[in-house]
N, C-alpha and C positions, 0 to 999 in steps of 0.2 A: 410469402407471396411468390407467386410462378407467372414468371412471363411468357404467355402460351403463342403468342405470335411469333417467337425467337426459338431458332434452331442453330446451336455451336458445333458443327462436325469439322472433323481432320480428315483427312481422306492417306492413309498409308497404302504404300505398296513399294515392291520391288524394282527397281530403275528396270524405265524398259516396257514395262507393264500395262503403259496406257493412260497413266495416273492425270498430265498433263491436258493432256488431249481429251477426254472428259469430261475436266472440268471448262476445256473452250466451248463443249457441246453445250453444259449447262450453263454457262454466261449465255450463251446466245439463245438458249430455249427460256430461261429467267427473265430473258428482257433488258438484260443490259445494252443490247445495240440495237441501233434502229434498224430497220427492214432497210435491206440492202448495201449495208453498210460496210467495206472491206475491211476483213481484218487480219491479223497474219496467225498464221498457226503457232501453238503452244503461246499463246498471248501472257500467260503469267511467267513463261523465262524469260523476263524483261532482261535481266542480265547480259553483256554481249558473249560471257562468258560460257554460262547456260544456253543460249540459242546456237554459238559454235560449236558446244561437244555434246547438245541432245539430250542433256542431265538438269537435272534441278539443283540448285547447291543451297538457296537460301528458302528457308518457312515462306506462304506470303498468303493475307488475309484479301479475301474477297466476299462479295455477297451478292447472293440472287434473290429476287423474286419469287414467290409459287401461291396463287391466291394473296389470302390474309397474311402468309407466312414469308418472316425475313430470314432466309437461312446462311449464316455466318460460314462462306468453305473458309478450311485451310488448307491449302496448297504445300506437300513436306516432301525433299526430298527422297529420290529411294539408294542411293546408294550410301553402302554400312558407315562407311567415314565419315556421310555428315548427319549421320544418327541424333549428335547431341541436340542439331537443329529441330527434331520429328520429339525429342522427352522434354525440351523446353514446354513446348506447346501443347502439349498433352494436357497440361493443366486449365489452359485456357479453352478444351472445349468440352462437352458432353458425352461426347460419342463419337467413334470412329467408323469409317467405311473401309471394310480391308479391301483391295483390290489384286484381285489374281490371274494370272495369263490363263487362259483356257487351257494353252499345252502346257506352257511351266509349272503351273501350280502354284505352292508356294516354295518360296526360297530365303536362305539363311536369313537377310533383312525382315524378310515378313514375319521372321520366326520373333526376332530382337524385339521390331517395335510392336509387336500383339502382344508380346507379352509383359512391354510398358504399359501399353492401354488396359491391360487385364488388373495390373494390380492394384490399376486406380478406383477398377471396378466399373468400369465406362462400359455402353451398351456397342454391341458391335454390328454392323450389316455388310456382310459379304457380297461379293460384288464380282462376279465371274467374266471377267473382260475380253474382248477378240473371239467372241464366239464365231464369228465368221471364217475364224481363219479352217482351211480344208485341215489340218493336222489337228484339232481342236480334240481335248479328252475330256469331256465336262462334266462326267459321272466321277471319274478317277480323279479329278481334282477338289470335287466335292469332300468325296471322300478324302482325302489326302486334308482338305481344311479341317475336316471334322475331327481327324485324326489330330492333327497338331494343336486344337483345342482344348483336347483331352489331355493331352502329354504338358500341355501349360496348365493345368490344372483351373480350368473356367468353369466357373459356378453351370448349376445346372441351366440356369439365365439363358445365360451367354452360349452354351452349346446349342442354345434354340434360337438362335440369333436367324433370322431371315436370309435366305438369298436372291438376290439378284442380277439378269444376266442379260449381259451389255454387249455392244457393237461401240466404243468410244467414238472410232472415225464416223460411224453414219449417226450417231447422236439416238442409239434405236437402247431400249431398255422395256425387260419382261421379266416378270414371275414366274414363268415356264420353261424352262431348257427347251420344250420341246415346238415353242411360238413365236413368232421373230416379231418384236416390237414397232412402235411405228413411233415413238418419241420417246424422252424423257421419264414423261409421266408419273408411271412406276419405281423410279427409282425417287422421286422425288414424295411421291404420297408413302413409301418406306420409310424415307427420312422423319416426314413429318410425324408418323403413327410412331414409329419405335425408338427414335431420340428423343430424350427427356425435353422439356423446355426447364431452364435454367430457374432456380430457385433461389431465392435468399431474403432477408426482411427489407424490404424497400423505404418506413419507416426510420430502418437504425442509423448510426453514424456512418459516413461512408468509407469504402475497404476496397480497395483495389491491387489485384497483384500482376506486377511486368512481367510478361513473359518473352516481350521479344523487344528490339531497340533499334530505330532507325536514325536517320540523320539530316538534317536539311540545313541547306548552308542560310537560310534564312531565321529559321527558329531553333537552331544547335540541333538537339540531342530528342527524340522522343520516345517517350514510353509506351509499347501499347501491350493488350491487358483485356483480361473480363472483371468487371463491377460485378464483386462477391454480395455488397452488400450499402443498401443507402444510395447517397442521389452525390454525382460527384456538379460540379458548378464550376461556371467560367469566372478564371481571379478568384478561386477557391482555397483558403489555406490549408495546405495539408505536412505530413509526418511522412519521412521515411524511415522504413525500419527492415529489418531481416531476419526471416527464421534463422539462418547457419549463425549469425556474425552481430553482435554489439555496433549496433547504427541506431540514431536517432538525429535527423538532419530534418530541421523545417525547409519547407518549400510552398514553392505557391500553383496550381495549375493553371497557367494563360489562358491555353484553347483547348478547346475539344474538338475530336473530328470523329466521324462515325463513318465505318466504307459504304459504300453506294455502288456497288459494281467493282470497277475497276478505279473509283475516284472516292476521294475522302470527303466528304462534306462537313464543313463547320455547324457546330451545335450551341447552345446554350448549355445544355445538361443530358445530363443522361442517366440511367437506371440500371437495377439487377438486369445482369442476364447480357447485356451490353457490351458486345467486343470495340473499345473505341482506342484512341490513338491520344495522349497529351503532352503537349508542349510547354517550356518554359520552367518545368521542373528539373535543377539544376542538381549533379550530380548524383542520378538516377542510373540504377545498375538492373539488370538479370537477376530477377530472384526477390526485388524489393517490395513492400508493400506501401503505399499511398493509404494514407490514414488519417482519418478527422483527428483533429489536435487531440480532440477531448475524450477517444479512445485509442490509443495505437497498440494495435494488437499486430501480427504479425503472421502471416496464412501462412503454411507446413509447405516449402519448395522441394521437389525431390531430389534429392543429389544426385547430378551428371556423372554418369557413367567416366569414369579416370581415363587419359591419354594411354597410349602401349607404344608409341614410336615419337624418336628425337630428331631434330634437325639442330644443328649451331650454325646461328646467319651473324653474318661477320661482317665488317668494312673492306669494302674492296681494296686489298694493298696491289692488285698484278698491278703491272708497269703500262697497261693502259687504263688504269681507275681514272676516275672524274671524267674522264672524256664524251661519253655517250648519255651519262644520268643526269637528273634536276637535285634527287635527292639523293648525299653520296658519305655526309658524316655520321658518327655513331647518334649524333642527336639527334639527326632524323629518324636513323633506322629506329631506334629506344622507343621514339612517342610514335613510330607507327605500329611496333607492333604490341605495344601495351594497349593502346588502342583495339589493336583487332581482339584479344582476350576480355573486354569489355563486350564486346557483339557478340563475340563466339563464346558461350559459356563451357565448350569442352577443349579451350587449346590454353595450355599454363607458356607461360614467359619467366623465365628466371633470371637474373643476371651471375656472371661468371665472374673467373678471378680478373678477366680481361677489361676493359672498359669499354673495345670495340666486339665485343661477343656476347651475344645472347642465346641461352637453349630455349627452345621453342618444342613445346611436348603437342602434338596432334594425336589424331584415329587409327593415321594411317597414310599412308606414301600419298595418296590422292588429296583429301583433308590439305597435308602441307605443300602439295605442287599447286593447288590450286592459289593459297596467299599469296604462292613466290609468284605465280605469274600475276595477281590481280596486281599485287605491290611491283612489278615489275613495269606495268601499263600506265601504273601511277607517277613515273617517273623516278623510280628506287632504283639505285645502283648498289649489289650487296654482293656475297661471294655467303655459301652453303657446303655444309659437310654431308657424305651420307648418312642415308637414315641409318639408326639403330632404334632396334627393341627396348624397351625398358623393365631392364631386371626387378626382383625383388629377392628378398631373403627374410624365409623364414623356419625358426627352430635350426638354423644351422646348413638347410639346405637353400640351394639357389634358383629361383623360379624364374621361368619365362615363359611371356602371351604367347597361346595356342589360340589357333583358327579355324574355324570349319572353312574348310573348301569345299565348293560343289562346283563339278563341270559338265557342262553337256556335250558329249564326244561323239564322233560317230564311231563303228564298232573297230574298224580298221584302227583307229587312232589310242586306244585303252590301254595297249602294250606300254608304248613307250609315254603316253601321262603317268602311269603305274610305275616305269621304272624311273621316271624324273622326281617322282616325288618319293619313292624309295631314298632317292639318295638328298634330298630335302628333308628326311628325318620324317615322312610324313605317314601316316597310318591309316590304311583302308576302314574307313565305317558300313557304309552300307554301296553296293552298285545292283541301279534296278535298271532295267531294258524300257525304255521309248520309243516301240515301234524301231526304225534302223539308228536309231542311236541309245547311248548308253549315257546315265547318270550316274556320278563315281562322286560320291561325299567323302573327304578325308580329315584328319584332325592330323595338323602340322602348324608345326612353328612360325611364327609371324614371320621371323629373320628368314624362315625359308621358302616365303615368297616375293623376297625383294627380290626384282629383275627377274620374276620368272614369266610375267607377263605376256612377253614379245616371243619368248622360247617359244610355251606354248602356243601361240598361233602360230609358230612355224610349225610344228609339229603336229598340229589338227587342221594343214593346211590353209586355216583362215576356217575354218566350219567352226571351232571349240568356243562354247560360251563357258566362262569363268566368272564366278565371284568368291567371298570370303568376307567371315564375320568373327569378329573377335570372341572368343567363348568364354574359356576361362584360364589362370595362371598356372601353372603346374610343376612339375620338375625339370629341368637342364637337358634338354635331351643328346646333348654333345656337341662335338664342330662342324660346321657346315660350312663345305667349299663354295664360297659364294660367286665367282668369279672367275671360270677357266683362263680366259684370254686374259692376255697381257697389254700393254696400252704403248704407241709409237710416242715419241716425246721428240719435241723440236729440240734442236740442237744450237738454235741459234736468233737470235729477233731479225725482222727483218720481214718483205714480201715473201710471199711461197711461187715458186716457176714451176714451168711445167718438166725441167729437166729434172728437177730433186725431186715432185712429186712422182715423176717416171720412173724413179730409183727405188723412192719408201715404198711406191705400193705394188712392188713384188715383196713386200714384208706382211701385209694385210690391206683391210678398206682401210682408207682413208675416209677423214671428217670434214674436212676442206678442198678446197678447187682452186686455180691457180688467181694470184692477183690479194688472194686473201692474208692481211697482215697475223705476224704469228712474234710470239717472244720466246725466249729461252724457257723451257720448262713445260709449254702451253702441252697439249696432248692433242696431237693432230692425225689421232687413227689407233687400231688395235690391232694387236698380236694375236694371232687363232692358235698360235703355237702355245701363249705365257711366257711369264715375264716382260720385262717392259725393256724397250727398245728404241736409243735413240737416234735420230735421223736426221739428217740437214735435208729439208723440203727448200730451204733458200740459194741452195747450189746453185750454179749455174753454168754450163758447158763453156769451157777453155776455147778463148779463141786463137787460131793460127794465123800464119800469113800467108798462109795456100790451102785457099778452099775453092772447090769447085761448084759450081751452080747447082742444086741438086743433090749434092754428096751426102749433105744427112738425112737419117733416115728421121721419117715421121715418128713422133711421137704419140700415141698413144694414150690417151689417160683414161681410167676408168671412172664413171661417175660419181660423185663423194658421194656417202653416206650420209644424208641428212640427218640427226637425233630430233626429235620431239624435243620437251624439258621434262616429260615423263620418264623418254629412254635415257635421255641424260641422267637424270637422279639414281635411275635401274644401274646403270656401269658406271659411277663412279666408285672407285676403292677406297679404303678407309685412310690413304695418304694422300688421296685427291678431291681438288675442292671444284665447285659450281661455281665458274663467273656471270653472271645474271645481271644485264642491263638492258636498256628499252629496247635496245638495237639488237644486242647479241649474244646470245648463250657461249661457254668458255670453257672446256673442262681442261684443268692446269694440276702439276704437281703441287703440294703443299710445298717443300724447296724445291724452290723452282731452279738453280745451279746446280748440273749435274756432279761437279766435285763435293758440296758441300751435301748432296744427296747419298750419294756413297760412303761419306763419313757417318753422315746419321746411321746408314743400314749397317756397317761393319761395330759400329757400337750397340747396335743394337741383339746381333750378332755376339758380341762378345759377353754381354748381358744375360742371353741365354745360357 
């Protein structure tokens, strides 16, 4: 049976690209809002996280209207890190919409997730976005999609895939490059004509597979999913099972919801072809399949792309732990973030030889700053290491994740990206000219883009767009000086004054400003020189018994240095840790006692 009124697409693209904001166009041209009705921009990064840094981080299911037809978007991510979020879902629909900058093109993310969508064998509609913009190349990115179609090796099908070329912000959409649209339309009667409508025996037992998992503090844990096959029913008994893993767990489904716009609506039942939502099915995972008792069979999930970078989140021991956090013992920390590896099917949790340590495997330095800060807002008090890459070995040699980088520079700026990433170990692929800027793709080492971030926008003075995607594993390419500068270290617990801060920062920036509590070990600024240096910020100027009105001189202080928790994670060293609590980011030595820190180093020293 085909359910021809039902359209399942994803809509992939590159962070940045427009992806959001398009799909606000088509909620509002679908009919989900009444005439006149405010509503805020990018409406599906409900997240406050998402609406703060302008990113998508989680999948999210919505549906419109177009005539007879109910078309199921999915809402995914564009940046590489929360990729595992975009190959979840891919199973759960039909057909994807690539979407492309008019001047970008396509980029490394677009390259990763088409070419998930392709092996599934999904139909695809390209989708040429920000035509409007004056920079706009839309012959050259056609081509350029065409190009990377061919290089993914897509059936002759798919290389005849339709395009269509949008304006997101003004909701305009055409079959023409060369004819400026006046709505939607087009993009939606493409949908309808060349995404398949969803097939399967409506008849048989029912079969349903999770692909994504939400949470409501009223009905736990939900599953939702496309109905492969059969009629799923409210207080329906059903099987969980797994393609990877030995499960078979009765359960029962409560409720059903089906999306309606932006709102779920309760159902009695539902059919093939069906993206719904079910509650009351009790330990229900990513990957599982929902099965009539009296066949459980078990649908093909596609294995998640493996973690390449580590974090160890630890129990806060500094000398101000528990003060600022709700959640602050290793039991906490354990079930929150076993937990988050339940939702996220690409982040591993391991436990260590410690009780209070856990390694936490993510994508990518963004991927795991994003947990620490949600679990930080959550009321989590934890302390983190830096990141590291994660090796392998094989036949004897030792491998490490390589990345495509791509930058968009202006011409002035290519020298010294070229010499920074020389000395990152990182290797020129292709650099093509963009009108006065320059496109420079490299393959380097994941480890040698920790903390390189912030460098370069200094160095492409704020113009340089940067990303990177994990490629493939490779050979050792050697050591990599991660860390010029050296780090200022308190000398003492105590407040910081303005006299000691006037003293440290003739040694480099400082991180703090006066008034701000500090303890022995904390790291209160860095050394442009290297090596670490440490400082009494708590001094305070000797008083006499003859002073005259006027006599000292003003003091001066330079403005601290505020860190993100981004720049934070970028500078810390691999003997310093992340203090992370609701109130305050920390970056501290691991021994924090300068005597007993110098013992370590001379032993270690002597070891060499």
């Amino acid at each position: 049976m085909t359910n021809n009124h039902i359209r399942n697409v994803a809509i992939i693209a590159h962070v940045d690209h427009g992806k959001t904001t398009l799909v606000d166009q088509m909620l509002k041209q679908g009919g989900v809002f009444r005439l006149g009705q405010q509503v805020a921009e990018r409406v599906m990064d409900s997240n406050a996280l998402e609406r703060e840094r302008g990113i998508t981080i989680l999948a999210k299911n919505t549906s419109v209207k177009y005539g007879n037809y109910k078309i199921n978007v999915v809402d995914t991510p564009g940046h590489a890190d929360f990729g595992g979020e975009v190959e979840r879902i891919l199973k759960m629909v039909n057909g994807v919409v690539l979407l492309v900058d008019a001047y970008e093109g396509p980029m490394p993310q677009t390259r990763f997730v088409l070419s998930k969508a392709l092996e599934l064998g999904h139909k695809v509609i390209i989708v040429v976005n920000k035509i409007d913009r004056p920079d706009a190349r839309i012959g050259e990115v056609c081509d350029e999609v065409l190009e990377l179609l061919m290089e993914l090796d897509a059936t002759d099908e798919q290389l005849d895939s339709p395009f269509v070329y949008c304006s997101g912000r003004d909701g305009t959409a055409s079959t023409d490059a060369n004819t400026a649209g006046e709505d939607l339309v087009p993009l939606f009667e493409t949908i309808v004509r060349h995404i398949p409508a969803p097939e399967g025996d409506d008849e048989g037992p029912a079969q349903m597979l999770v692909s994504a998992l939400d949470y409501s503090e009223y009905v736990g844990t939900i599953g939702i999913g496309r109905i492969e096959r059969g009629m799923l029913k409210q207080n329906m008994p059903v099987v969980l099972t797994n393609w990877h893993k030995e499960k078979r767990v009765p359960a029962k489904v409560t409720n059903i919801y089906q999306f309606e716009g932006l709102t779920r609506i309760a159902v009695q039942s539902a059919g093939v072809g069906d993206i719904v939502c079910v509650s009351g099915v009790e330990g229900v995972e990513i990957g599982d399949t929902l099965c009539d008792p009296n066949a459980v069979e078990a649908i093909a999930f596609p294995p998640i792309s493996q973690p390449s970078v580590e974090m160890t989140f630890s129990v806060n021991d500094s000398p101000f732990a528990g003060k600022e956090g709700k959640f602050v013992t290793s039991r906490h920390l354990r079930a929150r973030l076993f937990k988050e590896a339940v939702r996220d099917v690409s982040i591993r949790i391991t436990e260590t030889d410690s009780a209070d340590a856990f390694r936490v495997c993510g994508r990518g330095e963004m991927h795991l700053s994003i947990l620490i800060e949600t679990m930080r807002r959550e009321g989590y008090e934890f302390q983190v290491s830096m990141p590291r890459v994660m090796y392998k070995e094989e036949d004897g040699k030792l491998l490490e994740p390589i990345d495509t980088m791509t930058a968009d520079v202006p011409e002035e700026s290519v020298g010294v990206v070229m010499e920074k990433m020389g000395v990152r170990k990182g290797e020129l692929v292709s650099m093509t000219p963009m009108g006065a800027r320059m496109r420079l793709v490299f393959s380097v080492p994941g480890r040698g883009l920790f903390g390189y971030k912030s460098e370069f926008l200094t160095d492409t003075k704020g113009e340089g767009v940067m990303s990177s995607v994990f490629d493939r594993y490779d050979t050792y390419r050697g050591e990599i000086d991660r860390r010029p500068c050296g780090s200022l270290i308190a000398h003492e617990a105590g407040d910081a004054v303005p006299y000691g801060l006037f003293n440290a920062q003739e040694r480099g920036p400082l991180f703090i400003g006066a008034g701000v509590k500090v303890y022995e070990g904390m790291i209160v600024g860095e050394n442009p020189k290297g090596g670490d240096i440490v400082v009494n910020v708590c001094k305070r100027k000797q008083m006499t018994n003859m002073r005259a009105a006027g006599s000292d001189d003003a003091l001066r202080l330079i403005p601290p240095k505020t860190m993100s928790l981004e720049q934070a994670i970028e500078f810390i060293a691999d003997d310093e840790l992340l203090e992370v609590t609701p109130k305050s980011i920390r970056i501290r030595k691991k021994i924090l006692s300068s005597s007993l820190r110098l013992k370590a180093e001379a032993k270690e020293k002597g070891k060499k």
